[in-house]
Every structure is written in C-alpha cells, then in structure tokens.
C-alpha positions as CSV (number, residue, x, y, z in Angstrom):
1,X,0.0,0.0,0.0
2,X,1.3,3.5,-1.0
3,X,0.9,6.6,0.3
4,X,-0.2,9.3,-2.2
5,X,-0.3,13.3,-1.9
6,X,-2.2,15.6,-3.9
7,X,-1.9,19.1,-3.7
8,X,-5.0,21.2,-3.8
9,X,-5.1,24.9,-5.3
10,X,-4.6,26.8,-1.9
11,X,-1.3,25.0,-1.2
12,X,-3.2,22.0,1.0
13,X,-1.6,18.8,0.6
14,X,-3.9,15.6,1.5
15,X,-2.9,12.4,2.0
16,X,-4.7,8.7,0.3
17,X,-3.6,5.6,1.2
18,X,-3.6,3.6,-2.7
19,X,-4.2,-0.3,-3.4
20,X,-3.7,-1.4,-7.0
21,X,-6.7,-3.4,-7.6
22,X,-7.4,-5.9,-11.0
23,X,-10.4,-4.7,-12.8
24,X,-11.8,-7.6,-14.8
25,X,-14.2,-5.4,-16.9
26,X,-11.2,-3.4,-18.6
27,X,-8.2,-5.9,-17.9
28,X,-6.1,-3.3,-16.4
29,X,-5.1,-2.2,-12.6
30,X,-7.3,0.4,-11.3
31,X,-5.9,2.3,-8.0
32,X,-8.5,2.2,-4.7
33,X,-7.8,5.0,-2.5
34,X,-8.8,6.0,1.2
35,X,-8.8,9.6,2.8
36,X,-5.9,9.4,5.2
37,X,-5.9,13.1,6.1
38,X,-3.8,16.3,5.6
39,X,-0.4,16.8,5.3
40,X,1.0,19.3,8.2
41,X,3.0,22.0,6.1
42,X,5.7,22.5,8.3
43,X,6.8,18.9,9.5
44,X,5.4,16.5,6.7
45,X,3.3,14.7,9.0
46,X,-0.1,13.5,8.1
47,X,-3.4,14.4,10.4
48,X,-5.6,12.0,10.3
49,X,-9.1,12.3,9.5
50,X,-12.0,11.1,12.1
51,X,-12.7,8.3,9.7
52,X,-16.5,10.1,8.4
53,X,-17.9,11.8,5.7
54,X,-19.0,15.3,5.7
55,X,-18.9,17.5,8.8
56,X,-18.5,16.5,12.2
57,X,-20.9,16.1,15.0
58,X,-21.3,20.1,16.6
59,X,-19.7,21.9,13.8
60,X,-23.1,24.3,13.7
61,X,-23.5,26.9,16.3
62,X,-27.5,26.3,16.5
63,X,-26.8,22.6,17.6
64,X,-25.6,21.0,20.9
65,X,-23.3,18.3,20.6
66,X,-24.9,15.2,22.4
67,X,-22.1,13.6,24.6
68,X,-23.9,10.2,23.7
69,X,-23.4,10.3,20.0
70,X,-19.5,11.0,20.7
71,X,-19.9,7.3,22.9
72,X,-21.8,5.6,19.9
73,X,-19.3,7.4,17.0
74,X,-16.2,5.4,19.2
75,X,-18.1,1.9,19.0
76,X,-18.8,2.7,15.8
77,X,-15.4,3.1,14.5
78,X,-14.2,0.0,16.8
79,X,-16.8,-2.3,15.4
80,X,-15.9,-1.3,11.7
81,X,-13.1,-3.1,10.3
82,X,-9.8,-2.0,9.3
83,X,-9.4,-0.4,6.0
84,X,-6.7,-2.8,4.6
85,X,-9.5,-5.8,5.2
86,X,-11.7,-3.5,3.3
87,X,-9.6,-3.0,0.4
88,X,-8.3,-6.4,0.2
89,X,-12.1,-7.5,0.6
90,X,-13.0,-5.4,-2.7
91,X,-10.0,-7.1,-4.5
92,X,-11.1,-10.3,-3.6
93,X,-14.0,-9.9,-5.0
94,X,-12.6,-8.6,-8.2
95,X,-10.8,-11.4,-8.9
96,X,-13.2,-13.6,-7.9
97,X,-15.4,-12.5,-10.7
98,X,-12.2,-12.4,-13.2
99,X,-11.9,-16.4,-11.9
100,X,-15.6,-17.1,-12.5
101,X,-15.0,-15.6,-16.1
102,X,-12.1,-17.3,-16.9
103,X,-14.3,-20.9,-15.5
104,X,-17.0,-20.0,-17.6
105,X,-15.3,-19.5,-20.5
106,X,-12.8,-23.1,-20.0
107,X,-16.0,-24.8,-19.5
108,X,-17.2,-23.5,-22.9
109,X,-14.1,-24.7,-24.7
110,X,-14.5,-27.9,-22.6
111,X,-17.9,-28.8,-24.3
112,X,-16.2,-27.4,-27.6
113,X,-13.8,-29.9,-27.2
114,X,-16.6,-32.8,-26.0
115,X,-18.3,-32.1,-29.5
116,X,-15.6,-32.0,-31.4
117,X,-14.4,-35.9,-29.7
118,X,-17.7,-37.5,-30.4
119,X,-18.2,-36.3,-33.9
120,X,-14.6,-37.5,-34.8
121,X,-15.2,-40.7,-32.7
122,X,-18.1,-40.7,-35.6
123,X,-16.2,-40.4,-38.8
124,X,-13.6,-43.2,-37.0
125,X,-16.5,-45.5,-36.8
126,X,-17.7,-44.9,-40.5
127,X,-14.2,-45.4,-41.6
128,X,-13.8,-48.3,-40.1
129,X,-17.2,-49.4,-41.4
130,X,-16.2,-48.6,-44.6
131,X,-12.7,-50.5,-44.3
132,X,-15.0,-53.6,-42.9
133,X,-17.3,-53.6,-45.8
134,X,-14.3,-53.2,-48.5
135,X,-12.4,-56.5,-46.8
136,X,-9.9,-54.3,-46.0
C-alpha cells in the first residue's frame, strides 16, 4: 500500500492511502484510494481524518453536541473493520469474478472440445465401417 499526496489549489496537501486493484471489466489495474488526512506544512506529518464523511458532529452553532453520539461514533469506528480488510475484501471480489470468467469461459471450450471428440469418434467409426465392408 502507498501513500499518495495531492496538492490542492490553496497549497493544502492531503494524504490517500492507494491499493492497485485488478479490474476484470477493462483488464487493467485500477488504484482504490482511502482519505488518510492532511499533510501538516511545516513537519510532513499527516493528520488524520475522524474516519467520516462530511462534517463532524457540533460543527453548527444552533446545535448542541450530544455527549452520547460522541460514545456511539467510538463503538462505531471499533466495530468497523480496518481499512486494509476492506480494500483487500473489494479485490477479492474482483478477482473472484475475473476467476468465475475465466471458469465460464474453460467450460465453454471444454464442451467445444466434448463435440468435437464425439463427432470424430463418428467419422472413425464410419471409416472403419467402410474399411469392414471393402475387406480391407
């Protein structure tokens, strides 16, 4: 797994974690990413995001923050698992379907190849037939 910084228009560096990933549909490796965080400007460090989408819990004024969603957001992110399972979850899956392709399409050639051994199986029998009949 890489790390990958971008650097946005104001100067803000962030921070993505990238997987390369098969991607059976177009038979080339596509990159899956994860929001680490921003890049600190003056040491290179990265801080990390809270792990959620969109704004956090009390960021508007008109709102109390509710000390029992701060409780249920920890055992949330506990309970979910790591990111690395995640990723390697989502590859497994795409090669998994790349696999089932790849079956599909032996088992094809496999009766291919069935119909083509009984038909010349045929013609071997009518030969020797044939060869019978002549005194051969």
């Amino acid at each position: 797994m890489a790390i990958v910084k971008y650097t946005h228009k104001d100067g803000t560096q962030y921070a993505y974690s990238s997987l390369p990933c098969w991607d059976p549909e177009r038979k080339q490796n596509r990159p899956i990413r994860k929001y680490l965080g921003k890049v600190d400007p003056t040491t290179g460090e990265i801080i990390p995001s809270s792990g959620k989408r969109g704004r956090p819990i009390g960021s508007k004024k008109s709102q109390p923050q509710n000390p029992h969603s701060a409780e249920e957001s920890q055992e949330a992110q506990q309970s979910a698992p790591p990111v690395s399972e995640i990723q390697s979850a989502i590859c497994q899956d795409a090669e998994t379907a790349a696999l089932k392709e790849q079956n599909a399409s032996l088992q094809a050639e496999v009766e291919a190849l069935r119909i083509r051994v009984q038909y010349l199986e045929h013609v071997l029998a009518l030969i020797k037939d044939q060869a019978a009949s002549a005194g051969v």
